[in-house]
Biopython code that builds the backbone (N, CA, C, O; Angstrom):
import numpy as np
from Bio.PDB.StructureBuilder import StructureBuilder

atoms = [
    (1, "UNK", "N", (90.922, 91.416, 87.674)),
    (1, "UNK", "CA", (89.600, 91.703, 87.134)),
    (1, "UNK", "C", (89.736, 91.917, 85.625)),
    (1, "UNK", "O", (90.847, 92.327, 85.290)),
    (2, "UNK", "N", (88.956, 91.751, 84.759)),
    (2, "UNK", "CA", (88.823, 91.492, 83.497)),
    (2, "UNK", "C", (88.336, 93.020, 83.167)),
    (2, "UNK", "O", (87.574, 93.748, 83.804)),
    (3, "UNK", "N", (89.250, 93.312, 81.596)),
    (3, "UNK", "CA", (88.878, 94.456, 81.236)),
    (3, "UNK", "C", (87.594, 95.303, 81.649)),
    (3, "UNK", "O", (87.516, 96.352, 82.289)),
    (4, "UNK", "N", (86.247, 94.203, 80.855)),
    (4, "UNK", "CA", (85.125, 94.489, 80.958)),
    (4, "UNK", "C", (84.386, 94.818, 82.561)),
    (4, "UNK", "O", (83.379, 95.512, 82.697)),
    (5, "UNK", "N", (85.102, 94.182, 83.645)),
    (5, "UNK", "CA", (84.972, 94.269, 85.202)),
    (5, "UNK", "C", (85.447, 95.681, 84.912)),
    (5, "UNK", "O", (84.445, 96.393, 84.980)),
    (6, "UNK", "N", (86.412, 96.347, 84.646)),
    (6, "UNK", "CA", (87.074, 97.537, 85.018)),
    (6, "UNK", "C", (86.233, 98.514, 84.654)),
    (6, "UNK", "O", (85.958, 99.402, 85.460)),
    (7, "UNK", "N", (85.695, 98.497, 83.372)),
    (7, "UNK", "CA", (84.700, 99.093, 82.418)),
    (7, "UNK", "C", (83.435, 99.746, 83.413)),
    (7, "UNK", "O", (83.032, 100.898, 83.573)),
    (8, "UNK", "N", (83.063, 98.544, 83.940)),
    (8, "UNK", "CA", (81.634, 98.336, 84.652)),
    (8, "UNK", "C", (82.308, 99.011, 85.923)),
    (8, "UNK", "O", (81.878, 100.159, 85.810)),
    (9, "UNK", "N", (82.941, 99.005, 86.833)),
    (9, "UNK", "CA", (83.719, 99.716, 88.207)),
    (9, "UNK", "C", (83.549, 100.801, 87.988)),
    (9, "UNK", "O", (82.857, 101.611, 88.606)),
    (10, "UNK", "N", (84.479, 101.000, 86.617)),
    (10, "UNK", "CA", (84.918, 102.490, 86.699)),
    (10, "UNK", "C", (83.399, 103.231, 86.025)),
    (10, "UNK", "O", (83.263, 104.405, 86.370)),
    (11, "UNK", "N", (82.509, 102.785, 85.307)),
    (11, "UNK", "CA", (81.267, 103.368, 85.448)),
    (11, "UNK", "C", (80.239, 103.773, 86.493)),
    (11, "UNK", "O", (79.471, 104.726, 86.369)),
    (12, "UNK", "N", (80.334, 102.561, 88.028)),
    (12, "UNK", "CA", (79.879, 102.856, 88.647)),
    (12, "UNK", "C", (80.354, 103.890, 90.191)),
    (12, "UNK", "O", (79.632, 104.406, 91.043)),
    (13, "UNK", "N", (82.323, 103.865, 89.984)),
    (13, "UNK", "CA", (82.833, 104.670, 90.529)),
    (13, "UNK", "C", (82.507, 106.229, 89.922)),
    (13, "UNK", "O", (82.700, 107.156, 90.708)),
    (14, "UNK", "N", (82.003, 106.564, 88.506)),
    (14, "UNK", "CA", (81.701, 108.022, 88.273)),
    (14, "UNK", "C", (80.786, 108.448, 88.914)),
    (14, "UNK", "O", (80.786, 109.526, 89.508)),
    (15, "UNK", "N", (79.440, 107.250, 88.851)),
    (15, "UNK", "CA", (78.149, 107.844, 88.879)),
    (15, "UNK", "C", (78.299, 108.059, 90.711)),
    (15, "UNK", "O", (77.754, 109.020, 91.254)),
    (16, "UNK", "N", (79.175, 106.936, 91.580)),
    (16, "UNK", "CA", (79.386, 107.433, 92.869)),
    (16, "UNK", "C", (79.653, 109.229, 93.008)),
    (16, "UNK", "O", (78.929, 110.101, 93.488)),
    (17, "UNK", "N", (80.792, 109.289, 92.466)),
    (17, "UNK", "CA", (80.973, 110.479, 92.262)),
    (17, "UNK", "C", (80.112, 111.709, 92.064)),
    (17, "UNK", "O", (80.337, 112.852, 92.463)),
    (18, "UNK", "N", (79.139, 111.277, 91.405)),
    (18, "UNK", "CA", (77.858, 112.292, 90.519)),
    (18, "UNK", "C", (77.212, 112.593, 92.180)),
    (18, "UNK", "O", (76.835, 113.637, 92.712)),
    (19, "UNK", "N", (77.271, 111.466, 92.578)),
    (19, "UNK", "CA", (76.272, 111.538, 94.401)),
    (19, "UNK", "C", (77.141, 112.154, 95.417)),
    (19, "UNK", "O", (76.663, 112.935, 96.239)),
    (20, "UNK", "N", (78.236, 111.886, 95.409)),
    (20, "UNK", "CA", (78.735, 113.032, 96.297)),
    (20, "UNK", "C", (78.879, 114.226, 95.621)),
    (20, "UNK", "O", (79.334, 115.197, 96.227)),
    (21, "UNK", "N", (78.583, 114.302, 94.528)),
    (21, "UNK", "CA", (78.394, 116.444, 94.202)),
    (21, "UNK", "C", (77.010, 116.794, 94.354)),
    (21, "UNK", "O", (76.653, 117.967, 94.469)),
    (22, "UNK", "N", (76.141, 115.729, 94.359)),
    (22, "UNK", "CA", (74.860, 115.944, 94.777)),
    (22, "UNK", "C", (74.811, 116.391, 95.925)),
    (22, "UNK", "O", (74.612, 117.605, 95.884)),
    (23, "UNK", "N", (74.908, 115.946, 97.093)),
    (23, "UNK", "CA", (75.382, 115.613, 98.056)),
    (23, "UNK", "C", (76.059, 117.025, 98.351)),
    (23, "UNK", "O", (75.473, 117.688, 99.207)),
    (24, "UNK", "N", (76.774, 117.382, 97.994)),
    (24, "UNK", "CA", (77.818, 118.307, 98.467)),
    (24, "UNK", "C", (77.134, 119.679, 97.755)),
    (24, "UNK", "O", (77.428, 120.836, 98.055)),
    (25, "UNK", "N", (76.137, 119.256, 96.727)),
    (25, "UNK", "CA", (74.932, 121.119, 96.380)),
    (25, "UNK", "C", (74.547, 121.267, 98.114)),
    (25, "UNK", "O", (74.989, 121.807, 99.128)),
    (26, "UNK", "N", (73.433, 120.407, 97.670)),
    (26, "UNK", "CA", (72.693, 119.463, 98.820)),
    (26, "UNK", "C", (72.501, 120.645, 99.705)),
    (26, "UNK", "O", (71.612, 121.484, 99.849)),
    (27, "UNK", "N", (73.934, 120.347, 100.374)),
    (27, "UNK", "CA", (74.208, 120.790, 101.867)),
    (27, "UNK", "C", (74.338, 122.151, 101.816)),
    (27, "UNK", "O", (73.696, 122.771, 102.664)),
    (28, "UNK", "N", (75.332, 123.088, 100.657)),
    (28, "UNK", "CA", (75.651, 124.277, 100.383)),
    (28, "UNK", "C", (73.978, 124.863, 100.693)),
    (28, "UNK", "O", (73.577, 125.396, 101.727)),
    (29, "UNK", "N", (73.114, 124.534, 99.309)),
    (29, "UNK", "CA", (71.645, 124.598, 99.580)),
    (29, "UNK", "C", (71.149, 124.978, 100.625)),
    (29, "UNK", "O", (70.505, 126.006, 100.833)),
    (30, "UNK", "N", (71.463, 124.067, 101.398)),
    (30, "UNK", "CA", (70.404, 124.050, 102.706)),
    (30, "UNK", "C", (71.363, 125.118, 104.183)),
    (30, "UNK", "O", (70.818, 125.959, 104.898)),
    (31, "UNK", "N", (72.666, 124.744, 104.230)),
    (31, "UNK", "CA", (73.336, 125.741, 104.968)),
    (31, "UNK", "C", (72.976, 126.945, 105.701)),
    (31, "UNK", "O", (72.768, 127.128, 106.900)),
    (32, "UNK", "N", (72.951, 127.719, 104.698)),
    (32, "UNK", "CA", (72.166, 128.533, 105.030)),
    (32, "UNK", "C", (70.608, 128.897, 105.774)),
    (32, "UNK", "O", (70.195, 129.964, 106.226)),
    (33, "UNK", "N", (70.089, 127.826, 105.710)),
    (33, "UNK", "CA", (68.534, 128.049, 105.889)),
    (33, "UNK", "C", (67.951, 127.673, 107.285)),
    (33, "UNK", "O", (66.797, 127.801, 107.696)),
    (34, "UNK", "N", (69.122, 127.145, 107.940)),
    (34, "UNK", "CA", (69.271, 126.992, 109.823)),
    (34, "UNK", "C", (70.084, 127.810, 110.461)),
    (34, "UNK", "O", (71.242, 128.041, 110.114)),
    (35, "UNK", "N", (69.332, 128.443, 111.739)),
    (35, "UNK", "CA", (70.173, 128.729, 112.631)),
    (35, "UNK", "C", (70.954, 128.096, 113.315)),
    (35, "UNK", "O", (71.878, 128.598, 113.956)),
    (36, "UNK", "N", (70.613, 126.640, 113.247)),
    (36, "UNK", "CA", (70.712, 125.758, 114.430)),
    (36, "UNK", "C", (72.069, 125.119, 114.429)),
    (36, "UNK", "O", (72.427, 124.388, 113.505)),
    (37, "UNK", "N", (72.957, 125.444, 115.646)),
    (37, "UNK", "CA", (74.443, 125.427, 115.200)),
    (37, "UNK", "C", (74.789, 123.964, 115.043)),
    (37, "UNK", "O", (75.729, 123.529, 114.378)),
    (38, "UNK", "N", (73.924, 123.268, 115.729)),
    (38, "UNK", "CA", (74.136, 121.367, 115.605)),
    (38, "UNK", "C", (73.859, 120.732, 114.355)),
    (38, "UNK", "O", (74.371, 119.720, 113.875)),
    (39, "UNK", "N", (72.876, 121.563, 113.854)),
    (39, "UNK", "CA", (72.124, 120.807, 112.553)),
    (39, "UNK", "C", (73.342, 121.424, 111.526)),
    (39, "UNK", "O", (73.311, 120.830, 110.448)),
    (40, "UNK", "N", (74.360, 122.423, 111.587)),
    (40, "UNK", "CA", (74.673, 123.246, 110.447)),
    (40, "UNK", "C", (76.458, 122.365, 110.564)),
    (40, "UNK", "O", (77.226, 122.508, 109.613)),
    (41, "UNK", "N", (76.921, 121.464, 111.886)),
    (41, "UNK", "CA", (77.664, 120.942, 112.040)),
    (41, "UNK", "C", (77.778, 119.694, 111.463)),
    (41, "UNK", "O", (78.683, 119.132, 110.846)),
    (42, "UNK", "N", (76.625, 119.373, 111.809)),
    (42, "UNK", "CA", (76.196, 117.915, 111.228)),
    (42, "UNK", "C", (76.711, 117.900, 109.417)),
    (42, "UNK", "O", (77.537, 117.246, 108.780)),
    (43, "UNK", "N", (75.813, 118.891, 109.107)),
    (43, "UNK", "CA", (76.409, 119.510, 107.436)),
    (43, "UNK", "C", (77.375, 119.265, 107.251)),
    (43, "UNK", "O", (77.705, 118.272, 106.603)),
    (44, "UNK", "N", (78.153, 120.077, 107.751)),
    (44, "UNK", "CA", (79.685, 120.238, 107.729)),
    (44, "UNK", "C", (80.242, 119.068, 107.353)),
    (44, "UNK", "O", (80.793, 118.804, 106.285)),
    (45, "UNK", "N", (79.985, 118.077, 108.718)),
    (45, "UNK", "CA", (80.572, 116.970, 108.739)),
    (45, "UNK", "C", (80.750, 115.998, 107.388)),
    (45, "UNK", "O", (81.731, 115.423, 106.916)),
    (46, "UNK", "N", (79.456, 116.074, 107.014)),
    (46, "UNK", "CA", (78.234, 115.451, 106.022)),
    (46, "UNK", "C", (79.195, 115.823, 104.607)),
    (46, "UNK", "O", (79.871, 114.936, 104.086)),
    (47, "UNK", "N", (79.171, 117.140, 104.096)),
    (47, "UNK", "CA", (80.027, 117.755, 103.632)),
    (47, "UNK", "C", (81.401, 117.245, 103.678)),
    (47, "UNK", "O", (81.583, 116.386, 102.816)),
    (48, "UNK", "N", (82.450, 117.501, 104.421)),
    (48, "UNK", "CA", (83.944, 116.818, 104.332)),
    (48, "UNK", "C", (83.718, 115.463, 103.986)),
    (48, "UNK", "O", (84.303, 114.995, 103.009)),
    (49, "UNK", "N", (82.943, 114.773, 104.663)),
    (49, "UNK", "CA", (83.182, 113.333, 104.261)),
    (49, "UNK", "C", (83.004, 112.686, 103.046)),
    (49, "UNK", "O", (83.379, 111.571, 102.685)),
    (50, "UNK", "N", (82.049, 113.995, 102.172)),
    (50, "UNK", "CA", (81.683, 113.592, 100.723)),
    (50, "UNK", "C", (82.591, 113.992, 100.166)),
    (50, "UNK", "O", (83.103, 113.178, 99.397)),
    (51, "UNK", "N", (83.352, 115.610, 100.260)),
    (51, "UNK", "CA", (84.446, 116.138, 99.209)),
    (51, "UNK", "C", (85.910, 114.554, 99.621)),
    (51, "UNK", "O", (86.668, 113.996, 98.829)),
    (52, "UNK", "N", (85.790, 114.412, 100.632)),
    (52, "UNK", "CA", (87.122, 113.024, 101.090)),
    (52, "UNK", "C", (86.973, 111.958, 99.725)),
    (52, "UNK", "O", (87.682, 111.816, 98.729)),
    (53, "UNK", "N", (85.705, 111.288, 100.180)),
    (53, "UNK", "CA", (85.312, 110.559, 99.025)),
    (53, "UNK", "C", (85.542, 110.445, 97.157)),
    (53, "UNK", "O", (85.870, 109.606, 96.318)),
    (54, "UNK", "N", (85.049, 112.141, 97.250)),
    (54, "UNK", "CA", (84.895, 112.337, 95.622)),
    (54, "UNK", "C", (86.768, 112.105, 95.555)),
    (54, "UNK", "O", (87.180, 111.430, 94.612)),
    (55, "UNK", "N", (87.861, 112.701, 96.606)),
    (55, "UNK", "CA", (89.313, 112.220, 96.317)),
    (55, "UNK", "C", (89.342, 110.938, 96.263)),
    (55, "UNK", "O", (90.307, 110.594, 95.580)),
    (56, "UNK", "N", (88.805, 110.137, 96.618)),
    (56, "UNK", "CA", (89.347, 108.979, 97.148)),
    (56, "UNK", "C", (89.102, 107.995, 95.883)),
    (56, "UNK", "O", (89.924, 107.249, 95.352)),
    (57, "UNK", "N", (87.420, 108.253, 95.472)),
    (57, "UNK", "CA", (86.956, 108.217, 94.159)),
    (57, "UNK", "C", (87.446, 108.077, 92.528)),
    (57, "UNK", "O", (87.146, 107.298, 91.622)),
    (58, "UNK", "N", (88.467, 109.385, 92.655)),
    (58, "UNK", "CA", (89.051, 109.653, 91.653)),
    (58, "UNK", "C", (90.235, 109.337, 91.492)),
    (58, "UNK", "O", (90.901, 109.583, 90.487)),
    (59, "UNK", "N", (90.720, 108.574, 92.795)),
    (59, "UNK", "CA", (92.122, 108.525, 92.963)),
    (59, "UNK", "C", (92.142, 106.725, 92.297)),
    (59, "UNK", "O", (92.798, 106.058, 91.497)),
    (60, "UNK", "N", (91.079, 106.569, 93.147)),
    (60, "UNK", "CA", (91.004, 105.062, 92.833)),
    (60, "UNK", "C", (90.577, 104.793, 91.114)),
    (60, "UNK", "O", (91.006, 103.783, 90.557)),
    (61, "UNK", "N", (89.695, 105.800, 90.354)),
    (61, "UNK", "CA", (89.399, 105.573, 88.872)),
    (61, "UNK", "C", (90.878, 105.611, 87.947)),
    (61, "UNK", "O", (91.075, 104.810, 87.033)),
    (62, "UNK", "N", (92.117, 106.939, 88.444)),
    (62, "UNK", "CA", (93.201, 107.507, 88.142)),
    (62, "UNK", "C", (93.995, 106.163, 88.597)),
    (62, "UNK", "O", (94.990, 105.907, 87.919)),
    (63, "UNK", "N", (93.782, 105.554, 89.323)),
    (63, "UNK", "CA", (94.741, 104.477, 89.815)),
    (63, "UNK", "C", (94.422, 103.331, 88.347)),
    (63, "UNK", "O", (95.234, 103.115, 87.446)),
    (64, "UNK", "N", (93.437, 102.910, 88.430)),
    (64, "UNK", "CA", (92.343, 102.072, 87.535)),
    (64, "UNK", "C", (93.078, 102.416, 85.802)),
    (64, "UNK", "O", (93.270, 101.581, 84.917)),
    (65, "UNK", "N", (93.318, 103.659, 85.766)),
    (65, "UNK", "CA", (93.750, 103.990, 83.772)),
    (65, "UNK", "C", (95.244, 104.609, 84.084)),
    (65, "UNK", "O", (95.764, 105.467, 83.371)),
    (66, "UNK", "N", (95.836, 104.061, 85.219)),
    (66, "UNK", "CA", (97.317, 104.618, 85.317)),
    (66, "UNK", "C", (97.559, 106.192, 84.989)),
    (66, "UNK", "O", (98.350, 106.449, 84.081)),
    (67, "UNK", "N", (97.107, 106.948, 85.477)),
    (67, "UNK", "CA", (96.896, 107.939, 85.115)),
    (67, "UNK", "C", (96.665, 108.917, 86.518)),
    (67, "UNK", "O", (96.006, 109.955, 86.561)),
    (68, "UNK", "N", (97.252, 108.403, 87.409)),
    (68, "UNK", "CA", (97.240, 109.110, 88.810)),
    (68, "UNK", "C", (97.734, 109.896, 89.022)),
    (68, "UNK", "O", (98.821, 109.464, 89.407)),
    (69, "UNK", "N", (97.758, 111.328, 89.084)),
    (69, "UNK", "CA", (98.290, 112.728, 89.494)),
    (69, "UNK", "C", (99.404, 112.477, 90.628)),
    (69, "UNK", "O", (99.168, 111.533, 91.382)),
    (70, "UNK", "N", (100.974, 113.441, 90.912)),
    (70, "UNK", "CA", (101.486, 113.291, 92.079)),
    (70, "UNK", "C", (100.394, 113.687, 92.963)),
    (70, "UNK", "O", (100.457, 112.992, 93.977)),
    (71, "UNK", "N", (99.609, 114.350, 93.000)),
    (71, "UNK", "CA", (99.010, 115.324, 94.211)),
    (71, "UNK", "C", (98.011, 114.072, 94.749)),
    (71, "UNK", "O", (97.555, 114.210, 95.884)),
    (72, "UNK", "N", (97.692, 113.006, 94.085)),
    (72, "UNK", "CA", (96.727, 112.307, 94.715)),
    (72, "UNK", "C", (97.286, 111.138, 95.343)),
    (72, "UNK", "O", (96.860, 110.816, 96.452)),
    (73, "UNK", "N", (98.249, 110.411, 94.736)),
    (73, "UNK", "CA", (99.293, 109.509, 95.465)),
    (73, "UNK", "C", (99.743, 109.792, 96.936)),
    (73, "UNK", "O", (99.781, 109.032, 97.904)),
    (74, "UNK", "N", (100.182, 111.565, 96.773)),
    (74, "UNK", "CA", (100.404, 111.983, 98.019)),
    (74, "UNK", "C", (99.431, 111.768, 98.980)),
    (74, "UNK", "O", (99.629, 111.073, 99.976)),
    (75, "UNK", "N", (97.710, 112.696, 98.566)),
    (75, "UNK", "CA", (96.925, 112.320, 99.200)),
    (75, "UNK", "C", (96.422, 110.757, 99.548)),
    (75, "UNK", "O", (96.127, 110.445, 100.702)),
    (76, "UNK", "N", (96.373, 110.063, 98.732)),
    (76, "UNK", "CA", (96.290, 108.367, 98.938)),
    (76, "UNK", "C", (97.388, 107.633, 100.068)),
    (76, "UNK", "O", (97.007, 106.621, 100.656)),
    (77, "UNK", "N", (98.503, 108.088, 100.286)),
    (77, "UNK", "CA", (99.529, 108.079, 101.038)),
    (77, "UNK", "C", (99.023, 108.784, 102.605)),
    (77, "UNK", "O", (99.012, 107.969, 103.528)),
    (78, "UNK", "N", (98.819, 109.495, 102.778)),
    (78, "UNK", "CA", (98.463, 110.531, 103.887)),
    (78, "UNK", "C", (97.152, 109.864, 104.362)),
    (78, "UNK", "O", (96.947, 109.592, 105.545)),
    (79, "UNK", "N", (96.107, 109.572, 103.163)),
    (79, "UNK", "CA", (94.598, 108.532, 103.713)),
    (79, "UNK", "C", (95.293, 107.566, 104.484)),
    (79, "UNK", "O", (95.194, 107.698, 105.704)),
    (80, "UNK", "N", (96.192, 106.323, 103.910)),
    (80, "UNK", "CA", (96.781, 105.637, 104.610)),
    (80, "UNK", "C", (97.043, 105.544, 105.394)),
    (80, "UNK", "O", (96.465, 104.785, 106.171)),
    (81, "UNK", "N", (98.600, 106.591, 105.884)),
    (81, "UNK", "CA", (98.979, 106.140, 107.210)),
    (81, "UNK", "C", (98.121, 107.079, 108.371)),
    (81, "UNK", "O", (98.523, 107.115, 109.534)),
    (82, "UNK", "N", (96.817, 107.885, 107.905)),
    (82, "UNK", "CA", (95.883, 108.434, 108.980)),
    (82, "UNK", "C", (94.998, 106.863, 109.245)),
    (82, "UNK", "O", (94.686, 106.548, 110.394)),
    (83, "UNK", "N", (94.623, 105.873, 107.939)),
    (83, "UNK", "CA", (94.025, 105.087, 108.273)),
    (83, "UNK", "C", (94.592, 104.087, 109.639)),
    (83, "UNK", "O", (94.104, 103.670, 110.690)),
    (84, "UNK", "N", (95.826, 104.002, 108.970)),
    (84, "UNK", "CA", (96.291, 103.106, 110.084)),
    (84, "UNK", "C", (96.452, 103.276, 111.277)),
    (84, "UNK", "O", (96.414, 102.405, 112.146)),
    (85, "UNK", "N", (96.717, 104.845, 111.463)),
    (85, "UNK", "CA", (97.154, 105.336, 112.948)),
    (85, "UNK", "C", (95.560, 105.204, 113.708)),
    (85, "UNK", "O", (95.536, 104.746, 114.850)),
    (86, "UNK", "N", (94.513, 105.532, 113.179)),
    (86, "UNK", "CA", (93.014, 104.820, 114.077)),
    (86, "UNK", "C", (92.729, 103.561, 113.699)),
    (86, "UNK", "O", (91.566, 103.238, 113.943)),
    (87, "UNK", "N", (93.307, 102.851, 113.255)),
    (87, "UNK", "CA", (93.162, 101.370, 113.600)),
    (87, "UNK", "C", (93.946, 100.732, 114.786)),
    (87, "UNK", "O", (93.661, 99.639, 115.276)),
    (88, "UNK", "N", (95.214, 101.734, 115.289)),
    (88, "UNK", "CA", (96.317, 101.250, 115.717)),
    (88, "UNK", "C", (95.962, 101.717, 117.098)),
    (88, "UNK", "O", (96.445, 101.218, 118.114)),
    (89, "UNK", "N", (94.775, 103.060, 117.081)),
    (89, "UNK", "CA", (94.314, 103.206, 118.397)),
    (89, "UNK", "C", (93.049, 102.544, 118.882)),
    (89, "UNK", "O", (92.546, 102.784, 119.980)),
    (90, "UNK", "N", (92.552, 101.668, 117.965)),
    (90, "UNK", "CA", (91.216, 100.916, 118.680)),
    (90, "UNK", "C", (91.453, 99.463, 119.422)),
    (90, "UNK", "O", (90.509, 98.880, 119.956)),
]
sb = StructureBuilder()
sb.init_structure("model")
sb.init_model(0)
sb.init_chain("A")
sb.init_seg("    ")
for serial, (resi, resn, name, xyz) in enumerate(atoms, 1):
    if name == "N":
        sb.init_residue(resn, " ", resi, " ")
    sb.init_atom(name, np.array(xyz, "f"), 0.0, 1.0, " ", f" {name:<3s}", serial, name[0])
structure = sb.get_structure()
């Protein structure tokens, strides 16, 4: 991909980012404001899968300007072979 491709990615990988912290008020926000133990799970869920992301996000921008932390390689490593082990069970 051409500099200017990377430019444009990695602009629209931030603003991804901007939506899962939205996303992740969002839920904090609202948490509280149900009793309802299904609806507050659902959150939850809703929740992890966005904080996963915003790693996955940053790992991939940090990958993008060579500039990748050990701690996220590790984590990028660990995404992996969890990815593969449920591919390997379907």
């Amino acid at each position: 991909m051409a500099k200017s491709g990377n430019k444009e990615l990695a602009t629209v990988l931030k603003e991804w980012q901007g939506l899962e912290n939205d996303i992740i008020s969002l839920i904090e926000g609202l948490f509280n404001k149900t009793e309802n133990e299904f609806v507050k799970t659902i959150m939850s869920i809703i929740r992890h899968d966005s904080e996963k992301r915003k790693v996955m996000l940053q790992f991939t921008l940090a990958h993008m300007t060579k500039e990748a932390p050990r701690e996220l390689i590790l984590h990028g490593d660990n995404c992996e072979r969890n990815l593969l082990a449920k591919v390997g069970n379907v």
